[in-house]
C-alpha positions, 0 to 999 in steps of 0.5 A: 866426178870430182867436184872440183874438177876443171872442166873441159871447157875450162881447161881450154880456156886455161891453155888459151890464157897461160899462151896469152901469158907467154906473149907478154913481154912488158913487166908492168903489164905483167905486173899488173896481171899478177895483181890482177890474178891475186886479187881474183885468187883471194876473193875466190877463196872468200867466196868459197869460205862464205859458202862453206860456212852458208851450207854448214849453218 
């Protein structure tokens, strides 16, 4: 398996989320999501990072 792999359950709360997505009509809330999802993005990949670093140490 993968080890990165979504699993299923992640792959259907991804679909459930991309179609909230679709339904917003409003840019600052839009705005406010993508703001929202890139800080998620970066501290995630900290995340990663910080524990790439703790099992190479």
């Amino acid at each position: 398996m993968d080890p990165i792999a979504l699993t299923l359950g992640q792959k259907f709360e991804l679909e459930k989320r991309s179609r909230d997505i679709s339904t917003i009509t409003d840019v600052k809330q839009l705005q406010t999501l993508t703001k929202d999802l890139l800080l998620a993005w970066q501290q995630e990949i900290a995340r990663s990072r910080h524990a790439v670093q703790d099992a190479l140490s």
